[in-house]
C-alpha positions as CSV (number, residue, x, y, z in Angstrom):
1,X,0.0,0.0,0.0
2,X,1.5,3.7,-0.8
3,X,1.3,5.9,1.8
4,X,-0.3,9.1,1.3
5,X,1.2,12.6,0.6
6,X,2.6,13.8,4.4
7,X,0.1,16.4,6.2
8,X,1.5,20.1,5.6
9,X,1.2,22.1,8.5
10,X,0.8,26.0,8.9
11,X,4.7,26.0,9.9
12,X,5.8,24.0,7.0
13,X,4.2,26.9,4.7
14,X,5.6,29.7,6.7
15,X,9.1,28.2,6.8
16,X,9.0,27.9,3.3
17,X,7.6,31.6,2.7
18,X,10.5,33.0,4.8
19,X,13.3,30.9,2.5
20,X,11.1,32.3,-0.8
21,X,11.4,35.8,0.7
22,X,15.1,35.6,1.7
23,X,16.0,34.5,-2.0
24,X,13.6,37.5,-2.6
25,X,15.5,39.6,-1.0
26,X,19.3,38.5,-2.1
27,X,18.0,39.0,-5.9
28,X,19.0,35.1,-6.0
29,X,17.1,33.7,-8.8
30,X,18.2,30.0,-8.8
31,X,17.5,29.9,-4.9
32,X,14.1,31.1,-5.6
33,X,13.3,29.0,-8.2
34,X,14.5,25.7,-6.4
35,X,12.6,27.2,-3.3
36,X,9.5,27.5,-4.9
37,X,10.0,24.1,-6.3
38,X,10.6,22.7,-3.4
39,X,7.5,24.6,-1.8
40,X,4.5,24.3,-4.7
41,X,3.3,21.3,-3.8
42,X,2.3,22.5,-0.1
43,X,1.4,25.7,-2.2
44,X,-1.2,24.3,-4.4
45,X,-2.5,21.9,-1.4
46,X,-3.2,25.0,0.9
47,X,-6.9,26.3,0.7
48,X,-6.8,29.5,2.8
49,X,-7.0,32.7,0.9
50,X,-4.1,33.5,2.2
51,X,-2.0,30.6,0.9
52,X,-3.7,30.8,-2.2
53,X,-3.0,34.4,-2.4
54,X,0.9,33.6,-2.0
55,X,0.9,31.0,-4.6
56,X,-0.1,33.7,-7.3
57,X,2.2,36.1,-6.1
58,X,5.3,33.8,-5.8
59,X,4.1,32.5,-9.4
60,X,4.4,35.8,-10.6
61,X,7.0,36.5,-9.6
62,X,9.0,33.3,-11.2
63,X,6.8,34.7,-14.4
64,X,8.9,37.7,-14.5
65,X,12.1,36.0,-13.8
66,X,11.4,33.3,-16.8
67,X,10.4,36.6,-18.5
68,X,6.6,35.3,-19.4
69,X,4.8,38.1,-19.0
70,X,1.6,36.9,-19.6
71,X,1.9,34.7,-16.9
72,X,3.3,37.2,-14.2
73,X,0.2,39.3,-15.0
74,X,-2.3,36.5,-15.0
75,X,-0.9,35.2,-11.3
76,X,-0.8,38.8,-10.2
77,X,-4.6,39.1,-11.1
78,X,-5.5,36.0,-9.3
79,X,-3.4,37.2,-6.4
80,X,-5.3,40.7,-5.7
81,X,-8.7,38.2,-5.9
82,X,-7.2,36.2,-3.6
83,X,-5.6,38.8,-1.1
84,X,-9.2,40.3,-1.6
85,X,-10.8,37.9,0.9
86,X,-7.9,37.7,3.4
87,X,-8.3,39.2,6.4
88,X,-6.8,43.3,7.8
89,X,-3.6,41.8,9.3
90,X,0.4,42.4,9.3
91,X,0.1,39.1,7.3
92,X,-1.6,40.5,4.5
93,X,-0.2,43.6,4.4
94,X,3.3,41.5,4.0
95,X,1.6,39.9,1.0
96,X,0.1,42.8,-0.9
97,X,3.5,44.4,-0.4
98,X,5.3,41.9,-2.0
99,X,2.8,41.2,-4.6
100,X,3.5,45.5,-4.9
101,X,7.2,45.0,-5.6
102,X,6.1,42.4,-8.3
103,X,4.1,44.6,-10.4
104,X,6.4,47.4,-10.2
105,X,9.1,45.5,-11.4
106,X,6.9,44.9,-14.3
107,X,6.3,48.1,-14.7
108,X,2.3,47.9,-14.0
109,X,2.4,51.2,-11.6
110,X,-0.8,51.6,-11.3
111,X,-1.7,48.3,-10.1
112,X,1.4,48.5,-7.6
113,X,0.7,52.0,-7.0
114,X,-2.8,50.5,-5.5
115,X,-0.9,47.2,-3.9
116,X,0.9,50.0,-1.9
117,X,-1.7,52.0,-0.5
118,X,-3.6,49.2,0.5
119,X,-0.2,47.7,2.0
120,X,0.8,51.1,3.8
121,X,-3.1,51.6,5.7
122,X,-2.9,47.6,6.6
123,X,0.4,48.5,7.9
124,X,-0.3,51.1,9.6
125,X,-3.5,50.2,11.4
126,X,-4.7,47.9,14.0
127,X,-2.4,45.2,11.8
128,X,0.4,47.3,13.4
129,X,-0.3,45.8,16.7
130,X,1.7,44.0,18.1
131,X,5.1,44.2,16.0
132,X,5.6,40.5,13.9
133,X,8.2,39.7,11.3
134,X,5.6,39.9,8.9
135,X,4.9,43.4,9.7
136,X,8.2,44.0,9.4
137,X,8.8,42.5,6.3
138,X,6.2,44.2,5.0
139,X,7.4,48.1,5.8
140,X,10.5,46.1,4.2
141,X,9.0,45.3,0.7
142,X,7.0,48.4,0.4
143,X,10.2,50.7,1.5
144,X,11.7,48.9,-1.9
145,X,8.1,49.0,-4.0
146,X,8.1,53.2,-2.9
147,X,11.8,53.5,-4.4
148,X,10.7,51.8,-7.6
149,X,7.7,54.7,-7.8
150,X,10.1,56.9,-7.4
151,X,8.5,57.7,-4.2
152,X,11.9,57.9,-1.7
153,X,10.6,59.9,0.7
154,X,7.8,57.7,1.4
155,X,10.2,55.0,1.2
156,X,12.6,56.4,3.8
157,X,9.6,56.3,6.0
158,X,8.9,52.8,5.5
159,X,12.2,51.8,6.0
160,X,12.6,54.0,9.2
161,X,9.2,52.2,10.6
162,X,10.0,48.5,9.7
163,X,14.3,49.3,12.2
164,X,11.2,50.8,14.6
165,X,9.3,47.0,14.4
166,X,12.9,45.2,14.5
167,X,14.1,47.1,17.6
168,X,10.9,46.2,19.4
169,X,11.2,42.6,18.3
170,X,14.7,43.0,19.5
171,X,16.3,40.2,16.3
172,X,19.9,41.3,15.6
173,X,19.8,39.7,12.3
174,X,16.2,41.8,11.4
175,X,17.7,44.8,13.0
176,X,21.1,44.6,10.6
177,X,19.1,44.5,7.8
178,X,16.3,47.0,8.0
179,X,19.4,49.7,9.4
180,X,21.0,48.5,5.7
181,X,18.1,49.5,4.2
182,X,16.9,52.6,5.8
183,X,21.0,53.2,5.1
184,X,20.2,52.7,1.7
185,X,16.8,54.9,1.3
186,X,18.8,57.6,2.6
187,X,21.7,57.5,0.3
188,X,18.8,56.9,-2.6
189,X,16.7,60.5,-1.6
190,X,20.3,62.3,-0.7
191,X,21.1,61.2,-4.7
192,X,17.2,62.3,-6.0
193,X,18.0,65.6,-3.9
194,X,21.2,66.5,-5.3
195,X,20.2,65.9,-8.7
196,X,17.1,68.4,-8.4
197,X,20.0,70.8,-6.9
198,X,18.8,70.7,-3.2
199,X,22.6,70.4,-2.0
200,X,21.9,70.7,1.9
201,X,19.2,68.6,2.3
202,X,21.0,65.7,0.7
203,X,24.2,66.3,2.8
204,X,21.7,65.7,5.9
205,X,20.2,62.8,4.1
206,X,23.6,61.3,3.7
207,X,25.0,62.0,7.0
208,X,21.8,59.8,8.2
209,X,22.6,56.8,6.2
210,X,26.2,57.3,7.3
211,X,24.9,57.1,11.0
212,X,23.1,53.9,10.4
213,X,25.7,52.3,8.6
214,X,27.6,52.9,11.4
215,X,24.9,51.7,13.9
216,X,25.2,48.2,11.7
217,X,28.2,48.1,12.0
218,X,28.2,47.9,16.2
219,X,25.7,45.1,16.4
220,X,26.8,41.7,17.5
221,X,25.8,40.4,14.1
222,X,27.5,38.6,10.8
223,X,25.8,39.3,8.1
224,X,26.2,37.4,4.7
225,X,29.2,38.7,2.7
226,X,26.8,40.2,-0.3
227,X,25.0,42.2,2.9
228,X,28.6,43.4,4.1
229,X,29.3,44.2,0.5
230,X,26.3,45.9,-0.3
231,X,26.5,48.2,3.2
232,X,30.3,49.2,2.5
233,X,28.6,50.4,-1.3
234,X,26.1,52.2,0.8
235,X,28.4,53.9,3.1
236,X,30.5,55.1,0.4
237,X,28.0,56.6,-1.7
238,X,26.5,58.1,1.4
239,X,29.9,59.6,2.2
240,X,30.2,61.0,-2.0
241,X,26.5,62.4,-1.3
242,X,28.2,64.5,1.3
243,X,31.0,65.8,-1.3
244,X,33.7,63.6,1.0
245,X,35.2,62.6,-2.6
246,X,38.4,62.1,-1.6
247,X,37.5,60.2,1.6
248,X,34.7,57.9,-0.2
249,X,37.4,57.0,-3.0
250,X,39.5,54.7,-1.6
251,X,36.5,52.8,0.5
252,X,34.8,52.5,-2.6
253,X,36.8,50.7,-5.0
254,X,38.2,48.5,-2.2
255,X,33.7,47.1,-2.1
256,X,33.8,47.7,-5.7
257,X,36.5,44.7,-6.1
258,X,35.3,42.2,-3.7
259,X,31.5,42.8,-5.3
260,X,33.2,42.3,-8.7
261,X,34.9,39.2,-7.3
262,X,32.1,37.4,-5.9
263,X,28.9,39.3,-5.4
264,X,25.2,38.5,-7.6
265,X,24.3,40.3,-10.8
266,X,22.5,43.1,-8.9
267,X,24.8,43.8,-6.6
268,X,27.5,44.1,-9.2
269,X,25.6,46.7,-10.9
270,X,24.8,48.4,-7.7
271,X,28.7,49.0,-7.2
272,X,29.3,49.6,-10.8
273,X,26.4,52.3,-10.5
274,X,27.7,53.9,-7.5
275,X,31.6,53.8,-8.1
276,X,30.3,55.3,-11.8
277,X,28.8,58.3,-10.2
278,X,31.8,59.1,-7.3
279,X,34.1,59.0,-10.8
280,X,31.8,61.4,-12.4
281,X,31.9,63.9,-9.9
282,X,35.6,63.8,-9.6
283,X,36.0,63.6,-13.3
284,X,33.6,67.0,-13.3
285,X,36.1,68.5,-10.0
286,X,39.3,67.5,-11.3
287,X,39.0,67.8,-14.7
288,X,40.3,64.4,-15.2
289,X,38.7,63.3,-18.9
290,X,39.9,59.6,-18.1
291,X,37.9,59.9,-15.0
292,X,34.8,60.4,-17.0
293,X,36.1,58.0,-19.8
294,X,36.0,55.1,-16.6
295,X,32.6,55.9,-15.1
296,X,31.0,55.7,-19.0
297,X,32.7,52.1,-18.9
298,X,31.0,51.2,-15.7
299,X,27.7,52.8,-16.0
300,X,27.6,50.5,-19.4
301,X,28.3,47.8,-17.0
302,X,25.5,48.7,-14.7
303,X,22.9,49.1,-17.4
304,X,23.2,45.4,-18.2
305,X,23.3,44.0,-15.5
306,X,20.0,46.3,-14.1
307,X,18.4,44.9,-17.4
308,X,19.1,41.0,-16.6
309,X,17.9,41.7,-13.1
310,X,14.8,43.1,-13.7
311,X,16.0,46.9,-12.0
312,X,14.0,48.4,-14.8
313,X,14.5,51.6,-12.8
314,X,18.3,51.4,-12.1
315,X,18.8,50.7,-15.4
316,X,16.9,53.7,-16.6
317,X,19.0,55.9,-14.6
318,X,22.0,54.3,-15.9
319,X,20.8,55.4,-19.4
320,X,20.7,59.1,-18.4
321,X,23.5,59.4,-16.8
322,X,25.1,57.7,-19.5
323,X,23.7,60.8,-21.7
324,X,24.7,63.0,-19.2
325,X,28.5,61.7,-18.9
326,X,29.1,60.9,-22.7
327,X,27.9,64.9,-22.9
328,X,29.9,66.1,-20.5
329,X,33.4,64.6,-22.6
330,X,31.7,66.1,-25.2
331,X,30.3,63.6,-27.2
332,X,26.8,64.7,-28.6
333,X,26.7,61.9,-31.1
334,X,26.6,59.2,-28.1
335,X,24.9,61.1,-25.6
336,X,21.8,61.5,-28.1
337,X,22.0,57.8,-28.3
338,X,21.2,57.5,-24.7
339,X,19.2,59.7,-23.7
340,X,17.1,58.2,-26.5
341,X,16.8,54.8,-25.5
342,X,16.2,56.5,-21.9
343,X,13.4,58.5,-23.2
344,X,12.2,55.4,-25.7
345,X,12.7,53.2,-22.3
346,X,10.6,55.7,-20.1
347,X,7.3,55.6,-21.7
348,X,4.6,55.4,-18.9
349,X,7.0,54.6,-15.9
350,X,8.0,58.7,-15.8
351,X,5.2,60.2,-18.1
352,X,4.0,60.9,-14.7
353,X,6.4,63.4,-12.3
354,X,7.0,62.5,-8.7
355,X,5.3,65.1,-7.6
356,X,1.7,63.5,-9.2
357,X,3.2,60.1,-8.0
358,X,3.3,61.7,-4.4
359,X,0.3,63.5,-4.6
360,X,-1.9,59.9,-5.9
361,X,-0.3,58.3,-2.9
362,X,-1.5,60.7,-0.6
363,X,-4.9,60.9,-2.7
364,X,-5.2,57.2,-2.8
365,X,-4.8,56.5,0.8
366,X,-6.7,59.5,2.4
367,X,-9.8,57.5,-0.2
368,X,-9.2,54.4,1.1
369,X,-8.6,55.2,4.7
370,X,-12.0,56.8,4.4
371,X,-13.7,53.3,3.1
372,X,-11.7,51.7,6.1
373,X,-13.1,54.3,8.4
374,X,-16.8,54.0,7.2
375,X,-17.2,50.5,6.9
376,X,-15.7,50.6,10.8
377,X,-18.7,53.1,11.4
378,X,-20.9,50.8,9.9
379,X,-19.6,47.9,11.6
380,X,-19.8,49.4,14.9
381,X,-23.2,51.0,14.2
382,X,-24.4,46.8,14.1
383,X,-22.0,45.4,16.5
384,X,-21.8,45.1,20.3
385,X,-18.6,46.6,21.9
386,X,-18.5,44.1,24.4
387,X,-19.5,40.4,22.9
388,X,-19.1,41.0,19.5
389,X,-22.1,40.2,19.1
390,X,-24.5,42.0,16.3
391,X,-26.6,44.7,18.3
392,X,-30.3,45.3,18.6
393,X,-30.1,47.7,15.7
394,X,-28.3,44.3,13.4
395,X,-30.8,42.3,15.2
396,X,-34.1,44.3,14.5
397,X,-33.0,44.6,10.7
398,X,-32.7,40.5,10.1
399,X,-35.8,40.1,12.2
400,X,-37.3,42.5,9.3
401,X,-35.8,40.6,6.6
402,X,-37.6,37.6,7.8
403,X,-40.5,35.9,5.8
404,X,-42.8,34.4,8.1
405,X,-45.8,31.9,7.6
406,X,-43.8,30.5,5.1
407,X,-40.8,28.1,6.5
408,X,-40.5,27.8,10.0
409,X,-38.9,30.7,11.9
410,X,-38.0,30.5,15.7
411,X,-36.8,33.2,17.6
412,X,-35.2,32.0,21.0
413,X,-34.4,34.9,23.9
414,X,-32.3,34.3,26.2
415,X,-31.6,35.8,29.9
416,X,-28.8,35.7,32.4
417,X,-30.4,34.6,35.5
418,X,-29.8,36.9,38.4
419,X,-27.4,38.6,36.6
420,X,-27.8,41.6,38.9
421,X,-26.7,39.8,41.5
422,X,-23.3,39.3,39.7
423,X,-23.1,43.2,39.4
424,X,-24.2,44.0,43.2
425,X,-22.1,40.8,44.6
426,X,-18.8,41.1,42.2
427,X,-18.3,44.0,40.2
428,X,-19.1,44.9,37.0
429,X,-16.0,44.1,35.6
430,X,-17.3,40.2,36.9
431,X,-20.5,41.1,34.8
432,X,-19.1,42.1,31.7
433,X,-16.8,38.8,31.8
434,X,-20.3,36.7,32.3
435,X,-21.8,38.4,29.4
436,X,-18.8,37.8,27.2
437,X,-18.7,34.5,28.3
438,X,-22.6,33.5,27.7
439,X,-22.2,35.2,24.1
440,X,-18.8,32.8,23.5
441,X,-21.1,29.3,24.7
442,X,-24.1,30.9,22.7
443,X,-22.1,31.1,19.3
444,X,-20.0,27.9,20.3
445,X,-23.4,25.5,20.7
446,X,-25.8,27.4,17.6
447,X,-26.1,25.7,14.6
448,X,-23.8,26.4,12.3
449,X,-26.8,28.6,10.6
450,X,-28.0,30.3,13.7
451,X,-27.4,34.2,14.3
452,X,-26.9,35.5,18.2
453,X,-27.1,38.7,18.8
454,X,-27.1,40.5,22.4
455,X,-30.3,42.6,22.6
456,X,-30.2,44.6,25.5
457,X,-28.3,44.6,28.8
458,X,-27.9,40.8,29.5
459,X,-30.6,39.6,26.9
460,X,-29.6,37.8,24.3
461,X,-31.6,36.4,20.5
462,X,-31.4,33.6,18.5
463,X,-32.9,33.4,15.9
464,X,-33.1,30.2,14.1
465,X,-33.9,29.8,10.2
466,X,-36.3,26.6,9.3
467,X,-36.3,25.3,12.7
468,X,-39.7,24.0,14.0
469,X,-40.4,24.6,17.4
470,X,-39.1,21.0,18.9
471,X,-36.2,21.6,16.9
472,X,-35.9,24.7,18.2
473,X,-36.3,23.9,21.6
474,X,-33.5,21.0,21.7
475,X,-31.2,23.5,20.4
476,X,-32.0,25.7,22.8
477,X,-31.7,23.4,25.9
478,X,-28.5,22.3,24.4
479,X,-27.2,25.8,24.7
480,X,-29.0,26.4,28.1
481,X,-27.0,23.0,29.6
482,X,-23.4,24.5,28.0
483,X,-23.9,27.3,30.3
484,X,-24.8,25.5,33.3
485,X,-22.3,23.3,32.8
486,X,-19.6,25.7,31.8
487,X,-16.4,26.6,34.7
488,X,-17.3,29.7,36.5
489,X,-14.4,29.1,39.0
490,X,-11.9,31.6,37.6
491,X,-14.5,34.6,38.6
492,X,-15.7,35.6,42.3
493,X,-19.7,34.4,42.2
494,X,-21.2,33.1,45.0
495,X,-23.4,30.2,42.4
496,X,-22.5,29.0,38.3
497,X,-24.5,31.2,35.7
498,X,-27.4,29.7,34.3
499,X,-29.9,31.2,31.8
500,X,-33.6,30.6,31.2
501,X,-34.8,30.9,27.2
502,X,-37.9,31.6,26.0
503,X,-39.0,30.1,22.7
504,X,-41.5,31.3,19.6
505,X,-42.1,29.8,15.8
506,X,-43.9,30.8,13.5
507,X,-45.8,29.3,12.1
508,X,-46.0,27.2,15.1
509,X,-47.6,23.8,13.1
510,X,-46.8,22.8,10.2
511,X,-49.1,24.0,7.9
512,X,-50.6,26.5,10.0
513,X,-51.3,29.4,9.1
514,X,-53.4,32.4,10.8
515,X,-52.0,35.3,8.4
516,X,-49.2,37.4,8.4
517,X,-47.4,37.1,11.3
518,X,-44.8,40.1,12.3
519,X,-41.9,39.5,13.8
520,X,-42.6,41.8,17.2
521,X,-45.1,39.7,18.0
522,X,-43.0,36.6,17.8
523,X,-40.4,38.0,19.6
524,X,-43.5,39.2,21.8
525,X,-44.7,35.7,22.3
526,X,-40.8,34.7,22.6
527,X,-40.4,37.1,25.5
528,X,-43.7,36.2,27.2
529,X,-42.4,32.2,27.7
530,X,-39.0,33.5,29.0
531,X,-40.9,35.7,31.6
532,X,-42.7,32.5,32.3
533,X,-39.8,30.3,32.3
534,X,-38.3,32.8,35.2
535,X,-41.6,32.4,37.1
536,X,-41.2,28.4,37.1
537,X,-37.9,28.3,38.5
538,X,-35.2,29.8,35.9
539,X,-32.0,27.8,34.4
540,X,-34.9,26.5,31.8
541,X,-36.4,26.4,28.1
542,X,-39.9,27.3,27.8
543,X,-42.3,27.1,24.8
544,X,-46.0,27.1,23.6
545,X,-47.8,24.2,24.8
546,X,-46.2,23.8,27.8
547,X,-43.2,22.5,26.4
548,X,-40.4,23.0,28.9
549,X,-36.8,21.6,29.7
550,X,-34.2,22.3,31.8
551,X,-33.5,22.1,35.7
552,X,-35.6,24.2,38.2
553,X,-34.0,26.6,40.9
554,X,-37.0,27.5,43.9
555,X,-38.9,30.5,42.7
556,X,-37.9,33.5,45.6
């Protein structure tokens, strides 16, 4: 006999997520791709939304690396269904930020511009609380998504709140990273800020991501070599950011050799980029042609390996500056020829200026924050504060969506017994936790189709869809025997809770049928056999006909 496929467990899926997301994160293609392998079949067995949602994403994202676009943007529609039905938390937010990152690298902005907004209010609400990795991760991949939008500042932000979520979860390794990449975000504005001219604001910038390259550097943490690599790149572009030419020189081309010698495609561009642009400027100072001549040879460098890596937006700026530099050795000939396939390359991605990048952001979220806000409202407007429970208002409008006299309808309400006792005796703090409690056993026992809701004070309805009254009834006592039963030890009472429930249907017989029948004067007759039911003895069910179940406590 074969033995069946091994049971995947929640912490199967998540350890696999994390390796996906690490190979993510080191722009390690192969390691994703034998990740993923490794990780579809649990993938395509999960049936959450959630899991579902990740097997899109990741599949889009192995779409753009095979460089099937049709794929990539199939997944990434099934994803945002998917993520759709998922539920407000740091989880989610990880996922749509990711899934962000994805369509931004394939240059659908307005679908990551969305992802983002959508990622930033999850991450910045309730979802916030309390600090996870995966709320971490995801101020992580939306800090990256923002710099692909050109949106730095927002991405600085990010950045600065995912090191805020790593101190609290106090993770050296987490901590070392998200201070590399707040490092980074700075040295990335300090760059956008010089090149609109805004000299002093990106010597501040700079002298930030100096500060937390620094900071890395203290931790008692070793960090993989690309990570070391990529943070001495950092520092040394901060430190030409800051006009320390001289100074940044020598640093630089010592992380320029040992990237060249071992590092990933990326990060080989990344050096090639930045070492390209500290020449530039001391070609410009200096007036050192050869200089010049050098960073042309690099930037080249960078621009191919941006393009094999998917850094559509790296590679763009490697195609200006390329424009820029060939000018400045005055070369109009070759510079045309860039600045060509920079505009040609442009298209969409920068018809748009930051600023209406920025401003969209800020529109988009203030418009969603307000359909967060109002479906709260609403939310709150139906639901009890304390149980959870749907309110009297909720209540009265299903009780009005009810059609009675045709199947059978049964409304069961249900009383605390001497619950004023439990005030007078305890405290009301004691009170609230029996009410909370009685709601819990009340949804725990209901049939899978019943609705509770807490109607006043410490009344509670059921109502119960197609049940005939002696259905009804053993429901009921079901749920009245939970309570008595249930362990009141843990709170200061001087007896155990009980409850006595009053019982109406309509129509009552099968078959029978006096007219329309409203539902106040079912909850009416409902009410009338609890008030009954308390008369008899309490901790009971009572319905027409004298039905009645339940133990009997001596009437006072």
């Amino acid at each position: 006999m074969t033995p069946g496929p091994a049971r995947v467990t929640e912490g199967d899926l998540e350890a696999a997520l994390w390796r996906l997301l690490t190979a993510s994160d080191h722009e390690d293609p192969t390691a994703f791709r034998a990740a993923l392998d490794d990780a579809e079949p649990a993938l395509v067995a999960a049936t959450e939304p959630r899991w579902v949602g990740w097997r899109h994403v990741l599949t889009a994202r192995r779409g753009l690396l095979d460089g099937d676009g049709e794929i990539a943007a199939e997944a990434a529609g099934c994803a945002r269904e998917a993520l759709e039905k998922c539920p407000p938390t740091a989880e989610t937010a990880l996922a749509m930020a990711y899934l962000a990152h994805v369509e931004m690298t394939a240059d659908r902005f307005d679908s990551a511009m969305l992802l983002a907004v959508d990622a930033s209010l999850l991450s910045d609400g309730p979802a916030a609380r309390p600090p996870t990795r995966a709320l971490l991760q995801a101020h992580f991949w939306l800090s990256r998504t923002l710099t692909g939008l050109d949106l730095e500042e927002l991405a600085v932000t990010h950045a600065q709140r995912g090191h805020g979520v790593a101190l609290q979860l106090d993770h050296l390794g987490e901590r070392w990273r998200l201070l590399l990449l707040t490092a980074q975000q700075h040295a990335e504005l300090a760059q956008t800020l010089r090149r609109r001219g805004e000299i002093e604001p990106a010597r501040e910038l700079a002298l930030t991501a100096i500060d937390c390259a620094t900071a890395a550097r203290v931790l008692d943490f070793v960090p993989d070599q690309d990570e070391q690599d990529l943070l001495d790149v950092v520092q040394a572009w901060a430190m030409t950011c800051r006009d320390d030419l001289d100074e940044a020189l020598s640093p630089m081309r010592s992380a320029h050799r040992r990237v060249q010698d071992h590092g990933g495609l990326w990060l080989r561009g990344y050096a090639d980029l930045a070492l390209a642009r500290l020449l530039a400027l001391l070609s410009a100072r200096d007036r050192q042609p050869a200089l010049g001549e050098q960073a042309i040879d690099l930037l080249v460098d960078a621009s191919g390996a941006f393009a094999a890596a998917g850094d559509r937006r790296r590679y763009r700026h490697c195609l200006l500056e390329l424009g820029q530099g060939a000018a400045a050795l005055g070369r109009p000939a070759e510079a045309l020829h860039w600045l060509e396939a920079y505009r040609a390359d442009t298209g969409r991605a920068h018809a748009r200026g930051r600023e209406l990048w920025a401003d969209l952001f800020v529109r988009r979220s203030r418009l969603r924050e307000a359909e967060r806000q109002a479906a709260l409202l609403q939310r709150h407007a139906l639901e009890d504060p304390l149980t959870g429970l749907g309110n009297r208002r909720s209540a009265e409008h299903r009780l009005g969506s009810l059609s009675l006299g045709e199947a059978p309808v049964s409304l069961a309400v249900v009383d605390v017994d001497r619950f004023k006792e439990v005030n007078d005796e305890a405290s009301h703090l004691s009170g609230d936790a029996v009410l909370k409690r009685v709601a819990d056993l009340l949804r725990e026992h209901s049939r899978t189709r019943d609705e509770v809701y807490r109607w006043a004070g410490d009344e509670f309805l059921v109502v119960l869809p197609t049940a005939t009254e002696e259905q009804a009834v053993g429901v009921m006592e079901r749920l009245r025997a939970a309570i008595a039963r249930a362990d009141w030890s843990d709170l200061p009472l001087s007896s155990p809770v009980t409850v006595s429930i009053g019982v109406a249907t309509a129509p009552r017989i099968e078959g029978e049928s006096t007219g329309p029948v409203g539902w106040r004067a079912l909850f009416d007759t409902a009410d009338l056999h609890l008030f009954n039911a308390k008369r008899g003895g309490r901790n009971r069910v009572q319905a027409p006909g004298g039905m009645l179940t339940g133990e009997t406590e001596p009437s006072p």
